[in-house]
N, C-alpha and C positions, 0 to 999 in steps of 0.2 A: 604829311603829318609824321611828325619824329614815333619808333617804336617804344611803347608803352609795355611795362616788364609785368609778367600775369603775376607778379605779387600785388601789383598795384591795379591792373586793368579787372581782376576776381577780389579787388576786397572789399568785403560785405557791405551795404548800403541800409538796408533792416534786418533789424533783427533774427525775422525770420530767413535770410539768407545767411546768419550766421552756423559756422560747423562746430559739431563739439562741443558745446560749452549750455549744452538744454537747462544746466541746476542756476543758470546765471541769466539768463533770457526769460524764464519763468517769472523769477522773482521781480524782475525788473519790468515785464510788462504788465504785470500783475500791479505792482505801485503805480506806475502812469494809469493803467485803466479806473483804479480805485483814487486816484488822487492823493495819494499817502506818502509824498517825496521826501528824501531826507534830503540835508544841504550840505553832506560831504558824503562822496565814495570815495574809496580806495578798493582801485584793483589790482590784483595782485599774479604773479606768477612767469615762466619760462618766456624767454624771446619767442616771439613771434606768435605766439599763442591769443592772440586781439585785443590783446587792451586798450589799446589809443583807439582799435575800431572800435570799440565799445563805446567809449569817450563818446565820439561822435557821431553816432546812432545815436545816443542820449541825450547830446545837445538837438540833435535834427528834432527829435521828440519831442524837446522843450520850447523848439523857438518855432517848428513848423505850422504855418497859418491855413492853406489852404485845410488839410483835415481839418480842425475845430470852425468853431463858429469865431473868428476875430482872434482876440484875445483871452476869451473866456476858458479856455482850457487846453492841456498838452493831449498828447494823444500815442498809444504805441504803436501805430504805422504809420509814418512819415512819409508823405507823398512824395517828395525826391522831386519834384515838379516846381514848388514854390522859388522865390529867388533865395528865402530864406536857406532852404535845404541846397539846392546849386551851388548857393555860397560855398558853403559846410563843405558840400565836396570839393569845391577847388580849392579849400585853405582861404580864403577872402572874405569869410562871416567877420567884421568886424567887432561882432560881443563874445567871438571865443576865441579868449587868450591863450593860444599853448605855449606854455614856458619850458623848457629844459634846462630839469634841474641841474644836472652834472655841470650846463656850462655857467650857469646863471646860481652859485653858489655863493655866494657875498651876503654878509647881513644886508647891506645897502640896497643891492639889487630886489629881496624882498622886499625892503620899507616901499621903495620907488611900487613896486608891483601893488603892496596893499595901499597905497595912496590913493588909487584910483578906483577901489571898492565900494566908494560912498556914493558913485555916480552911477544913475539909472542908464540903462541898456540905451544904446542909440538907434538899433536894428530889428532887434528880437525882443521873446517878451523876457528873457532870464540872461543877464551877461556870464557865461561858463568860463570859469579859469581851469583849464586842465593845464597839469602839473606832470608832466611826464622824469620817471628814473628819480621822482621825491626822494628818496632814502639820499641822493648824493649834496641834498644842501648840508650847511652846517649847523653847529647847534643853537649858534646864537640867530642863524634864520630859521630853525623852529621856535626858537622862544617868541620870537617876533610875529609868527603866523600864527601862534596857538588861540590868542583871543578871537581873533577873526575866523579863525575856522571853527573856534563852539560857537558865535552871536554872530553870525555873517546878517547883512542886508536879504529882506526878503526876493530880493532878483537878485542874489548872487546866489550861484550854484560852483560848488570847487569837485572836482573829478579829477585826483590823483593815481598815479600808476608808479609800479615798481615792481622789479622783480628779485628782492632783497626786502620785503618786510621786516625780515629779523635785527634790519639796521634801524629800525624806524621807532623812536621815541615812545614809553607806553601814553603816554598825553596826545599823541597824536593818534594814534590808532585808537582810541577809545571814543574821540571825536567823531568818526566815518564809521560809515558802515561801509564791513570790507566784502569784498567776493574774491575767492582763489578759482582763479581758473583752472582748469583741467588740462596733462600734457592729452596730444592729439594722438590715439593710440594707431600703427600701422595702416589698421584696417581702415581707419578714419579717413586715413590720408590718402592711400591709394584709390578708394570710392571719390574720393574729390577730386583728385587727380586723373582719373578717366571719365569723370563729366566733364571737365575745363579740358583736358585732349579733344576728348570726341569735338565739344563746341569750337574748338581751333584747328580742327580736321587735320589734326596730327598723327599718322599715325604711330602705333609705340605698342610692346609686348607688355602682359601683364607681368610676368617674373623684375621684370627689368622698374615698374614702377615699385613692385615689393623694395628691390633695394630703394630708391629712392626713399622710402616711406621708412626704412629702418636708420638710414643714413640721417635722415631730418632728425631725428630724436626728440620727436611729440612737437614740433615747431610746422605749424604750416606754410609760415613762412619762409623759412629755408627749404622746404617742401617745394614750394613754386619756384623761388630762386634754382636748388639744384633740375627741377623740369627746365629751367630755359640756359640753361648750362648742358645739358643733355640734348636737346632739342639742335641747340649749336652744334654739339659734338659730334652728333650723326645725323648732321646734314638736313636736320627738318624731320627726323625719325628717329625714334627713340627704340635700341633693342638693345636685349641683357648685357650681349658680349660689351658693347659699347660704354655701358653706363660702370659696369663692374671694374672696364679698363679705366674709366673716367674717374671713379673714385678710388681705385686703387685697394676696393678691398678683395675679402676673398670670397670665390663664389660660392654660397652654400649648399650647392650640390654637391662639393668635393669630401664637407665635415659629413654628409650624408649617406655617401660611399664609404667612411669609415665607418659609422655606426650600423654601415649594414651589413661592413664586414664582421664589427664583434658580433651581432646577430648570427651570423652563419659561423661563428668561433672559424674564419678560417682566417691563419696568422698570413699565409703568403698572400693572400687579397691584400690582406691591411697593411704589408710594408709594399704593396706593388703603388697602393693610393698614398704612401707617403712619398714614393717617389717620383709620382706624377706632379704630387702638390711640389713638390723638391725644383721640378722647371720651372716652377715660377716666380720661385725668389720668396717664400711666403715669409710673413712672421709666426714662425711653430710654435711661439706663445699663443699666440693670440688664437692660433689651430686647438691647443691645448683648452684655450679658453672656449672656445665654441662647442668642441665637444661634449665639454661638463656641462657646459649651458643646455645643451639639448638633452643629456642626461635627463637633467632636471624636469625639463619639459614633459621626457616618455616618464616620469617618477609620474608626473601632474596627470597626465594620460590613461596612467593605469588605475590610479586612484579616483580623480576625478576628470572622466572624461571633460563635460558640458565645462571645469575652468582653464583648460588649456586655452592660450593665446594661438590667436593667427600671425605672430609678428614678423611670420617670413613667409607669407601664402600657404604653408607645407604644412597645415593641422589636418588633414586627412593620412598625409605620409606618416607624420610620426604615430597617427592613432595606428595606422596597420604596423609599425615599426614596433610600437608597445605591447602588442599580442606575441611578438617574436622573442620576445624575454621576460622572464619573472624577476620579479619584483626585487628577489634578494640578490642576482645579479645586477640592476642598474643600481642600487643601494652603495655596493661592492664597487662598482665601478669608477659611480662619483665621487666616492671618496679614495682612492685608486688616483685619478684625474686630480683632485685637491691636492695630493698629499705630493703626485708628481710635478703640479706647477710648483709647488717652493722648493721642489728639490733641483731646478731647471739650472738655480745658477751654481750647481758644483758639479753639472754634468761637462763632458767634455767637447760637446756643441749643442745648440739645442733639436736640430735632428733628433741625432741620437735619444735624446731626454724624451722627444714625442713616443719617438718609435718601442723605449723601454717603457715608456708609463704604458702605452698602450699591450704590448706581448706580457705585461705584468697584468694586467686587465684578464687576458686568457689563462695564464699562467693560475690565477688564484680566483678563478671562479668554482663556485662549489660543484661539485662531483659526483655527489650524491642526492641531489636536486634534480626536479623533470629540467631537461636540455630540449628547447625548443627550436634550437639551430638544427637545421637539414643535416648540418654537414659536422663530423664526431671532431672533437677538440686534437690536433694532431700531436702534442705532444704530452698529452696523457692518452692511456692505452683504455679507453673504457669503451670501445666499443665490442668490447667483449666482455663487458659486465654480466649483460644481462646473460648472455648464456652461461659464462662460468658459474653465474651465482645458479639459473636452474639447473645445471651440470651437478652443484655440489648438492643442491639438496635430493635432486634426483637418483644420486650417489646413496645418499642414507637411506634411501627409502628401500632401493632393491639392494643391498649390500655394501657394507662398508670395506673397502678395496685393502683398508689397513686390519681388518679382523678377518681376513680371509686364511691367514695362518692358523689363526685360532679355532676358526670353525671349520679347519679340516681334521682336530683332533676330535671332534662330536662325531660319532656315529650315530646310525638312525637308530639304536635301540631303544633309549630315554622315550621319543616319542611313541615308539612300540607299547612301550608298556603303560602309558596313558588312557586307557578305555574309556574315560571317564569324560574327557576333554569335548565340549561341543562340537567342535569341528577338528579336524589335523590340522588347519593352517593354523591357529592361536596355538595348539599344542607343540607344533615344531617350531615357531618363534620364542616360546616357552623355554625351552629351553636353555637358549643362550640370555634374554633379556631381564631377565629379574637379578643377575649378579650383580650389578650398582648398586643395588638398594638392597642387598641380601648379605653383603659383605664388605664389609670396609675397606677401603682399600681403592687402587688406581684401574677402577673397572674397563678401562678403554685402554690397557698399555696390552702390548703383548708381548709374551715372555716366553723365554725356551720351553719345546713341547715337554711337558710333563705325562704323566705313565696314564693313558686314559684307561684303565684296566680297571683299577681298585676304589676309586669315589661313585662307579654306576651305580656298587649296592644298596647306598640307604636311599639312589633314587624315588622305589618303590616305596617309601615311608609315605610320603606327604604327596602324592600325586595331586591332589583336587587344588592345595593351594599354590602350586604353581601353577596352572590350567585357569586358574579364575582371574589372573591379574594381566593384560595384555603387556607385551613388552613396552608401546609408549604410553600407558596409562599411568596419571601420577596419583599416587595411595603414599603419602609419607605416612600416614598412621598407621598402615596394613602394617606393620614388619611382620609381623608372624609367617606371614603368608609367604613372603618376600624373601625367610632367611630361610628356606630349605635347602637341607644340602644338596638336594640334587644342583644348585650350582656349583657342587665342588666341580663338577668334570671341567666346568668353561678352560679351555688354554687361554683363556685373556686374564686369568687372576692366577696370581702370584702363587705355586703350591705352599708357600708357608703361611698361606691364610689360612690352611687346614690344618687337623689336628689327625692323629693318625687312624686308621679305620675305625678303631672305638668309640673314639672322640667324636667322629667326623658330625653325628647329630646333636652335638650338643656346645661343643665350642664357639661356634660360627654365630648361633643364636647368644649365646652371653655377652660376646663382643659387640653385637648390636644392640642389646638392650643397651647396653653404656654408652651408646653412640646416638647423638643429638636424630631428629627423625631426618628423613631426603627432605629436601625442599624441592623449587623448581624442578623439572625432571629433566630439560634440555640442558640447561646450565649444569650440572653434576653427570647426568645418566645420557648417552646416545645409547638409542639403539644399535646393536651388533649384532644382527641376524648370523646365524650361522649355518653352513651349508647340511641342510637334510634331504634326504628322499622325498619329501614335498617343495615343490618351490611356494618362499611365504610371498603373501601379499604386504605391501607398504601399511598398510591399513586395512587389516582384516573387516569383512561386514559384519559377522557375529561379535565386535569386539561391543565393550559396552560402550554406549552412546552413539552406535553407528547401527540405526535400525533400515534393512531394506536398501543400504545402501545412503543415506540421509542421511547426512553429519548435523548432529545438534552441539550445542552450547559444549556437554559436558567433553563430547569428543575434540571440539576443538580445543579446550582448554589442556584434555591428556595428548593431543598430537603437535600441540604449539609447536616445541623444539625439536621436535624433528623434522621440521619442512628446513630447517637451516638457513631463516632471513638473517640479513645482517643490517647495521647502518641503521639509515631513515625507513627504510622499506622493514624494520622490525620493528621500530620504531613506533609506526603508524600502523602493523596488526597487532601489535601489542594491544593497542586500545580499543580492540574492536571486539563487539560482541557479536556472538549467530542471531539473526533475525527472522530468516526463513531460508528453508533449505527442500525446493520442489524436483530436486534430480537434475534442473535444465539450469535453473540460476539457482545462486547463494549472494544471500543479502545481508550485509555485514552491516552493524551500525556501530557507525567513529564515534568516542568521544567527543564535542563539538568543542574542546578547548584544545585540540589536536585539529582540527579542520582544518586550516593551515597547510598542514604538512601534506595533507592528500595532492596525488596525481597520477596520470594517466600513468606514469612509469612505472610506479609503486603499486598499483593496482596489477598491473599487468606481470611482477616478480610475483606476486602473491598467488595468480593465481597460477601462474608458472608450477608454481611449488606445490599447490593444491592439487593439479593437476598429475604431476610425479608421486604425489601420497595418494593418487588412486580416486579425485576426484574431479575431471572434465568438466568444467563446469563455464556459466557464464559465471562474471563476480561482479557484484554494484556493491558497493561502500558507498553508506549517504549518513551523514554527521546529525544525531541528535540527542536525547537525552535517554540518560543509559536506567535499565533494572535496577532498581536498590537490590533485588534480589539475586543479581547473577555478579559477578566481578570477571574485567577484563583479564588477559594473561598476565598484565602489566602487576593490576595488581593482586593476584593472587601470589605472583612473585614478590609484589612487598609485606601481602600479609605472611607467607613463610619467613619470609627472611625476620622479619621482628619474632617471629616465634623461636626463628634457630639463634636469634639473638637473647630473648628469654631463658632457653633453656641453657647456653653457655653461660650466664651470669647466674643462675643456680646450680649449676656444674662447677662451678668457680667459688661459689660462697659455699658451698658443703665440701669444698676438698681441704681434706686436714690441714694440708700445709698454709695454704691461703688464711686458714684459722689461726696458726700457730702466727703467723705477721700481723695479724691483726692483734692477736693478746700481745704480744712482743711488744710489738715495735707500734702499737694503734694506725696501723694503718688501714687505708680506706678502699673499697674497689672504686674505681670511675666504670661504672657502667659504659657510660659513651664507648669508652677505650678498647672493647670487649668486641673484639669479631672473633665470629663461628669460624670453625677449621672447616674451608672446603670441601668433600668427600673429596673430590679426584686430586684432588692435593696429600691426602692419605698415603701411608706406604706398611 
């Protein structure tokens, strides 16, 4: 017996052996078992996906005698046994007509076909005319067919198929009831495809039917067709290497290699896997193409696990591949990959085009995001972030390296003569840290040593309110406190902020009443500890808000700017309030319109910094709904800032001049237009 090809020796005989297509077997056994048949279908949809099988499942239903009793009725399982249903399968039922329409397109050819309409079945109980590729008659052979397919004969039944609906007459389609079938998804195909191996004791790898099942492109029948192409091609054995050479595409463990090298950001991986791929002649389009394709996939992965496809056996690889990047990287990426396939035809081969989209990929991923690659991006330097950044805040906390000039002109006397002072540590920080906010002026520059002799004496005037205001404590309202002269001694302010020893208590104070209050206290004011016969602490524990060593709300809000975050990592403690603070952990609560931005990296600079201001601690940040009664740093920085914005547009509308353009000239202020003069912008 000649060989029989498995698209035709596996194709479906009942229903219930059909694959695929459950929304189109329901319905249709459901009318046979109820009795309720219409007298036209049209099926519809992709090669090879069953419609002519359908066809004739349908007819076997219609004309099979053994199931019912005689005549009396159709039935949805078809014995297959009858001579009727035998027929059927070998092509030889003579009451069902298959016409093909493509060759059989002539108005005449229809007339001839509906002539013989009027005449009762000679075999069965219902003569079936299937109509297979309908959409290719022409139109004067739909004009021709239209009456007979709304008032056919009640033993005519018409089962037409196409896969081009869109070509098909609305007169016609409105006649039939249609079913679209469904493409056959990978997974579909490969589970079918290792039940017809196994029963053909063939052996074959699973990777190796993936491709086949991606190569069918939802057709089951090209599905079987490319198994007996394969089966040929190695010898009665089906493996990857084989089928991959067989079809000529590319293997996709290779695109997997590169996306696992952007995972690991390592660039010499990813040009080592373009140059593997480079042996074998690939189309780097279509590499290009695969990539974003899988992009996409880890996009679907990350978001919604449970709708990722399986269309290359690999939804396990890419779920663990999707934990290896965030979100705003593969984002970045895919569109990176887009933006490089259309730029492919002005590169100067397409190599090259793959291997720049791709070092562009690294090149402009973000920097200041958690990097969940092992291995640090080689050519940006941030593997030294993290320490430089707790390097610099840890810098401010025990002494700033650029105010070390300055605070070698303070002598310990100032602090001497403080009795009054809680402790000597606030008292010797006292010293140096209230000049930002006590004198106008560029409080962090440092300037030639000036004569520390003659500003010690009105130190003694006002000891208590320097003593009360910690140096990172923010008091924009305190001024009084703030503008004592004893900051005349600092060497970090300029001696012509002073007025000459008469002066000295009284000048410094005028010039700040005229001056807008501090805002922010980091943005304007660093602390500059200066060198005393006490070593200060970063964060004194008698300061206020730091009881027993236990930083509350108030204290984080006066120590914000001196921990020295930058970026996203300021960013995200900006919005964070104190929640609990037990010595061992500190419990920060995010803004949760900022949860987002939280991560392990970020977490970890903060507490870095925390830890350099003098507090070891564990840190958990957990995002939820914040105090009406407390405000974040973020925004007690906005509420100042509208304030020193306030007080500039009354600063502005009471100055004579600004009065004299108004009467003049009727001119107007634009508030908007109106920003505060920075202090440290001051001279």
């Amino acid at each position: 017996m000649s060989y029989q090809v498995l698209a035709r020796k596996w194709r479906p005989r009942t229903f219930h052996e059909l694959v695929g297509q459950e929304h189109v077997q329901r319905a249709l056994v459901n009318a046979l078992d109820q009795g309720r048949l219409h007298h036209a279908y049209l099926f519809t949809g992709t090669r090879g996906v069953g419609k002519t099988t359908l066809a004739r499942i349908l007819a076997k239903c219609l004309n099979c005698t053994a199931a019912g009793a005689g005549d009396e009725g159709v039935t949805s399982q078809p014995c297959g046994q009858c001579s009727n249903c035998q027929a059927i399968d070998q092509g030889r039922f003579v009451d069902l007509l298959e016409v093909d329409a493509a060759s059989r397109t002539k108005v005449e050819d229809t007339r001839e076909l509906l002539d013989n309409v009027q005449y009762a079945p000679t075999q069965g109980r219902y003569k079936v005319y299937l109509i297979d590729e309908v959409h290719m008659l022409s139109t004067s052979s739909f004009n021709a067919l239209l009456k007979t397919l709304e008032e056919p004969p009640p033993h005519v039944k018409f089962l037409l198929a196409t896969t081009d609906p869109q070509k098909l007459p609305p007169t016609v389609l409105s006649r039939c009831l249609q079913f679209t079938l469904k493409h056959m998804p990978p997974e579909r195909i490969v589970g079918h495809l290792s039940m017809v191996l196994e029963a053909e004791s063939v052996p074959f790898e699973e990777s190796a039917l993936w491709l086949l099942g991606k190569a069918a492109e939802g057709s089951m029948r090209d599905a079987m067709s490319l198994t007996d192409q394969a089966i040929a091609f190695g010898q009665g054995e089906i493996h990857h290497a084989d089928v991959a050479a067989m079809l000529g595409t590319l293997d996709h463990r290779h695109v997997l290699a590169l996306i696992e090298a952007l995972a690991e950001a390592d660039a010499a991986r990813l040009l080592s896997e373009v140059a593997s791929l480079a042996e074998q002649g690939p189309d780097f389009a279509a590499v290009l193409d695969d990539v974003t394709a899988i992009l996409h996939r880890l996009a679907i992965a990350q978001m919604v696990p449970d709708a990722l496809d399986n269309g290359h056996g690999d939804r396990d690889d890419l779920l663990a591949l999707a934990a290896r990047f965030t979100a705003e990287d593969i984002q970045l990426y895919y569109q990176i990959g887009v933006q490089g396939r259309g730029d492919m035809g002005h590169a100067p081969d397409l190599r090259t085009a793959l291997e720049m989209t791709l070092l562009r990929m690294l090149a402009f991923r973000p920097q200041g995001v958690p990097k969940p690659a092992r291995t640090p991006l080689p050519m940006r330097g941030e593997s030294g972030n993290g320490a430089s950044e707790g390097s610099e805040s840890g810098g401010s906390q025990s002494g700033s390296p650029s105010a070390a000039p300055a605070g070698e002109q303070v002598s310990a006397a100032p602090a001497a003569d403080e009795p009054s002072a809680p402790t000597p540590t606030p008292s010797a920080e006292t010293v140096s840290a209230p000049t930002p906010e006590a004198v106008p002026g560029p409080a962090r520059e440092t300037v030639p040593e000036p004569a520390p002799g003659p500003p010690a004496e009105p130190t003694s005037d006002e000891p208590p309110q320097q003593t009360s205001t910690p140096p990172w404590e923010e008091a924009p309202v305190d001024l009084d406190g703030a503008v004592a002269p004893a900051s005349a001694p600092e060497g970090n302010v300029e001696p012509e902020a002073f007025a000459p020893d008469e002066a000295a208590g009284t000048a410094p104070a005028s010039e700040a009443d005229s001056e807008p209050p501090a805002t922010a206290p980091a943005e304007k004011t660093e602390p500059v500890p200066a060198e005393t016969t006490e070593e200060a602490s970063p964060m004194p524990a008698a300061s206020p808000g730091v009881t027993d060593g236990i930083l509350t709300h108030e204290a984080w809000l006066a120590h914000f700017e001196t921990l020295k975050l930058s970026g996203l990592t300021r960013n995200l403690a900006a919005h964070c309030m104190v929640e609990e603070d037990d010595g061992e952990s500190l419990h920060l609560r995010l803004d949760p319109s900022q949860a987002a931005m939280q991560a392990e990296v970020h977490v970890e600079r903060i507490r870095e910094a925390l830890a350099g201001a003098g507090f070891e601690r564990r840190l958990v940040i957990t995002d939820g709904e914040l105090s009406d009664a407390l405000e974040t740093p973020r925004q007690q920085a906005d509420r100042l800032a509208a304030e020193r914005h306030v007080e500039a547009v009354e600063a502005l509308r009471a100055d004579p001049h600004v009065k004299k353009l108004e009467q003049a000239f009727g001119a107007q202020l634009i508030e908007a237009s109106v920003k505060p003069v920075v202090e440290s912008a001051r001279r």
